[in-house]
N, C-alpha and C positions, 0 to 999 in steps of 0.2 A: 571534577567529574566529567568524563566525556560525555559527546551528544547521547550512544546508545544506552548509555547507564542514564542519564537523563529523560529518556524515551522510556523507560523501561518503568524509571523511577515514577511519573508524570501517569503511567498505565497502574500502575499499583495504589496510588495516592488517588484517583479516580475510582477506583475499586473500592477502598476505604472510605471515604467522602462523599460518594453517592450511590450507595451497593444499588438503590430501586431506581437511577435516571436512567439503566439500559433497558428496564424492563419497560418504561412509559415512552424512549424514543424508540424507531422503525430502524432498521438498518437504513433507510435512504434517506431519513433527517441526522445520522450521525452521520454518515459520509457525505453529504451535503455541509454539514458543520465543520467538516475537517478541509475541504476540497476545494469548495465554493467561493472562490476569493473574492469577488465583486456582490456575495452576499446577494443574487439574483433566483435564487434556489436551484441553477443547473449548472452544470459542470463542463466547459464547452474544451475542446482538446485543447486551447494553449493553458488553459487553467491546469486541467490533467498533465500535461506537459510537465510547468514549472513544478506542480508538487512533488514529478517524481523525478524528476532531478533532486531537488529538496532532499527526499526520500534518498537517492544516490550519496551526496553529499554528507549528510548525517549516517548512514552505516559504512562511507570509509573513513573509518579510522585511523588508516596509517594517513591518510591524505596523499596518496599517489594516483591518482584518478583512476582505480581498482579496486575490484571488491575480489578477494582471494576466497576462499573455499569457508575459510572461519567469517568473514566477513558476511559471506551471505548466509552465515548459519546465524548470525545474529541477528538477519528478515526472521527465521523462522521463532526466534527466543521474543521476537517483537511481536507475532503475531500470537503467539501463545498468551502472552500478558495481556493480548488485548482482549484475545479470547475468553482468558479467565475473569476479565472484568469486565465482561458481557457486550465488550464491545467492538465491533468489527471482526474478521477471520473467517469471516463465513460466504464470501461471492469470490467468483469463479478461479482465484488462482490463490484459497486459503490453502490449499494442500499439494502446493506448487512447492517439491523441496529444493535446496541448493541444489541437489546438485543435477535434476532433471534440468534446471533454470541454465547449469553449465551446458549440461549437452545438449539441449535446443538454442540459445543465444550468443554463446561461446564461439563469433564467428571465427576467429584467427585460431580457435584451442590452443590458445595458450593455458589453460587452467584456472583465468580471472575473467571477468565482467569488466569491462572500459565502459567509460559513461557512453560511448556509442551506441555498446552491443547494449548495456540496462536501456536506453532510451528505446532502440528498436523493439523491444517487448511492449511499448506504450501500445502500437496499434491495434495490434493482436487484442489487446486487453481491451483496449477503448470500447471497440466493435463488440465484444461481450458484454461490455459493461449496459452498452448502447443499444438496449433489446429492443425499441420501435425502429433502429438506423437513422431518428430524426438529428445526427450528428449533438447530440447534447445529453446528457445523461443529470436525469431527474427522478427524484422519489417513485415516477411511475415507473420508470427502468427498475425497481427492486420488488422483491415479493415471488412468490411461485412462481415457476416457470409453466405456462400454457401449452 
């Protein structure tokens, strides 16, 4: 089974397994659980970093250090599963589609994403994610926005 069918699979089987653990965590204690590498409860950029390479990594599937147009349609079949099992999809680039993703990061337009161009999206993201700018993103970074 590839990683996406595994990712997919792992999103489904959580859905099954614990239908009420999305409704008693926050959005910012499941992405703290997913993120948090040093298990510190914040998120600091090289942690964000390596996950989304991670992230990179596990939706290309041909392994050409490319994600093609199907490739990054398979962010959005990730994000959906996650959605429907109550978890995650929901902060600031859950309705970010492939192919807006090509036409703002796609520096060379060639029609793929190189782990460069995905990586240059971290920052943009960071800085959203990072609603006080105290460079660290923490459960208080999630909730309404003020």
């Amino acid at each position: 089974m590839n990683s996406l069918h595994s990712a997919l699979a792992l999103a489904l089987s959580v859905a099954v397994a614990s239908p009420m653990a999305a409704q008693t965590r926050s959005p910012g204690e499941f992405f703290l659980g997913q993120w948090d590498a040093d298990g510190n409860d914040r998120v600091t950029f090289p942690e964000a970093r390596e996950r989304r390479l991670a992230m990179f990594d596990m939706f290309d599937q041909s392994g050409d250090g490319l994600l093609d147009p199907q490739e990054l349609a398979g962010i959005d079949d990730y994000r959906q599963s996650m959605r429907e099992a109550g978890f995650g999809g929901h902060g600031p680039a859950a309705n970010v589609s492939p192919s807006r993703m090509l036409r703002r990061f796609d520096a060379d337009r060639d029609g793929n994403l190189s782990a460069s161009e995905f990586e240059a999206t971290l920052k943009p993201w960071f800085s959203r994610m990072d609603r006080n700018g105290d460079g660290e993103i923490t459960a208080e970074d999630f909730g309404p926005r003020r």
